[in-house]
N, C-alpha and C positions, 0 to 999 in steps of 0.2 A: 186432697189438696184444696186450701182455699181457692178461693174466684178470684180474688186479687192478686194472688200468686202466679194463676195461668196466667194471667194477662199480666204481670212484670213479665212472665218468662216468655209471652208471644211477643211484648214488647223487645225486649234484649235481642230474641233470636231476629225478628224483623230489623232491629237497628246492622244488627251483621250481615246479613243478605244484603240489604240495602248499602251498606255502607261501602260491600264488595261487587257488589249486581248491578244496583242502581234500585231505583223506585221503582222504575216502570218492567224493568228486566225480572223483577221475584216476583211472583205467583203467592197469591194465599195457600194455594197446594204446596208450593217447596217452602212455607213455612211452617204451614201443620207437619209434612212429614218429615222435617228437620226437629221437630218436638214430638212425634209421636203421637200425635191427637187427628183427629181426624177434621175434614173441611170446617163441616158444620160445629162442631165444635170450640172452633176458630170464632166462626159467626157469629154463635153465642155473646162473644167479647165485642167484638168487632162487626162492623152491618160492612164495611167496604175496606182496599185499599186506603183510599183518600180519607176515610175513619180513624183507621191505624196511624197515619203517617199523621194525622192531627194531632192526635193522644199522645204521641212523639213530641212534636212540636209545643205544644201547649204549657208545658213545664217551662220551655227555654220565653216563649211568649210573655208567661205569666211573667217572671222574673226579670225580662227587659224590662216591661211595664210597670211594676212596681218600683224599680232602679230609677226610672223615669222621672216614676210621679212624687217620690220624696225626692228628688232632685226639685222639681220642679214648685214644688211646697217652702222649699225655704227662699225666703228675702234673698241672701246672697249667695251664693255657691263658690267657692273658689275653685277657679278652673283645674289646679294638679288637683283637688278631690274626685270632680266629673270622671277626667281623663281615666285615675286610677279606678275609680268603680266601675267604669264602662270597659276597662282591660279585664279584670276582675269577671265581671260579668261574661264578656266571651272567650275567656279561659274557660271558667268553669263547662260552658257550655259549648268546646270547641269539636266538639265530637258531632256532634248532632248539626253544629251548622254548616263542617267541612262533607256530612249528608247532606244537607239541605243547596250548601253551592253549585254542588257537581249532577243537580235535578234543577234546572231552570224552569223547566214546562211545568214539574211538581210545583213550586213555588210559587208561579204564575197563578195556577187554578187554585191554589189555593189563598191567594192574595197576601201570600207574604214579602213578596217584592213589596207593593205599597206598604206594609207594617214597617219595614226595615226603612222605606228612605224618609217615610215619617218617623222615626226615630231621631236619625238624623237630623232634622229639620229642626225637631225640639231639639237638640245637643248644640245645635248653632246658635241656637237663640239663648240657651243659658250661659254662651259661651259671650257671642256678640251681642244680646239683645236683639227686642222683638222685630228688626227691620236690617239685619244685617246685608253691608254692601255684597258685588258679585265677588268680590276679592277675600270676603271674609267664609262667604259660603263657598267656595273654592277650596281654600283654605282646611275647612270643618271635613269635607269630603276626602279630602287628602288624609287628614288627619284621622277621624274617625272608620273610614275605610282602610285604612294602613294600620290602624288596630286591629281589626277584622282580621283582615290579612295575616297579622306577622303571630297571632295566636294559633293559626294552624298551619303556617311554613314553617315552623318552625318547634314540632312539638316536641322532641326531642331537648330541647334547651332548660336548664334551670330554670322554672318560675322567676324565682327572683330577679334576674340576672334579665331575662326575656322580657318583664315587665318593666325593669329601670331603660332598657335600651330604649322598648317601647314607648314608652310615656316620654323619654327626652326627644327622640323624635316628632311624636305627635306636639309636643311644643312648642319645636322649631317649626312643623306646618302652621301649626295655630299663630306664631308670632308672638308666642306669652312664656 
């Protein structure tokens, strides 16, 4: 088996564990011997916990931040574009961050609280501009964090259907 293959399949089995356990509750042992390989083996891939759960992470990171930054590249944006590609974006990646919700201490150390509410921050300003009042940044947090939200309360729902409710709400927080 290739090397990149263990490590999709430590990945996947790690996201299961985790997703059922917690971060902190699964052992690199009950993930080797849920794949059949042994510790070190594991280590091969992986030097730590907090390695693993990055290499997770890292995909869903990279992709906000690209989402971002051609956002952030053009002169204008129209806001139902933002809104739709930032629903988009944590669709896609609703798995991994209804993992990442329910590990706050994980998130902490790994300083993805601050990645996430700097996101935000840029989403307010493409939305209100570079000095948006408290009423507008109120607003974006409602809005942007009720995206969040309704992507994985609701996973079960038609896409489509999920995402127009979505986004028509997030407009009425936004005001637009």
């Amino acid at each position: 088996m290739a090397k990149s293959d263990t490590k999709q399949r430590i990945m996947q089995t790690a996201r299961e564990l985790f997703a059922t356990k917690g971060v902190q509750q699964t052992s690199l042992q009950e993930i080797a011997d849920r794949l059949g390989i042994t510790k070190p083996a594991l280590y091969y891939h992986f030097a730590s916990r907090e390695d693993l759960v990055r290499s997770i992470v890292t995909p869903l990171l990279d992709d906000g931040e690209g989402f971002l930054a051609r956002m952030e590249e053009r002169a204008d944006v129209p806001p139902l574009e933002l809104i739709e590609g930032f629903f988009d974006f944590h669709h896609r990646h609703r798995a991994d961050m209804l993992m990442l919700l329910t590990e706050m201490t994980t998130l902490a150390e790994l300083g993805l609280i601050d990645i996430v509410l700097t996101w935000r921050s840029r989403l307010t300003k493409l939305v209100f501009g570079q000095e948006p009042t408290l009423e507008q940044e109120a607003r974006a947090v409602l809005a942007f964090g009720g995206m969040q939200d309704c992507t994985m309360q609701f996973p079960d729902a038609p896409v489509d259907e999920l995402k127009a409710a979505t986004v028509t709400a997030a407009r009425a927080a936004l005001g637009i």
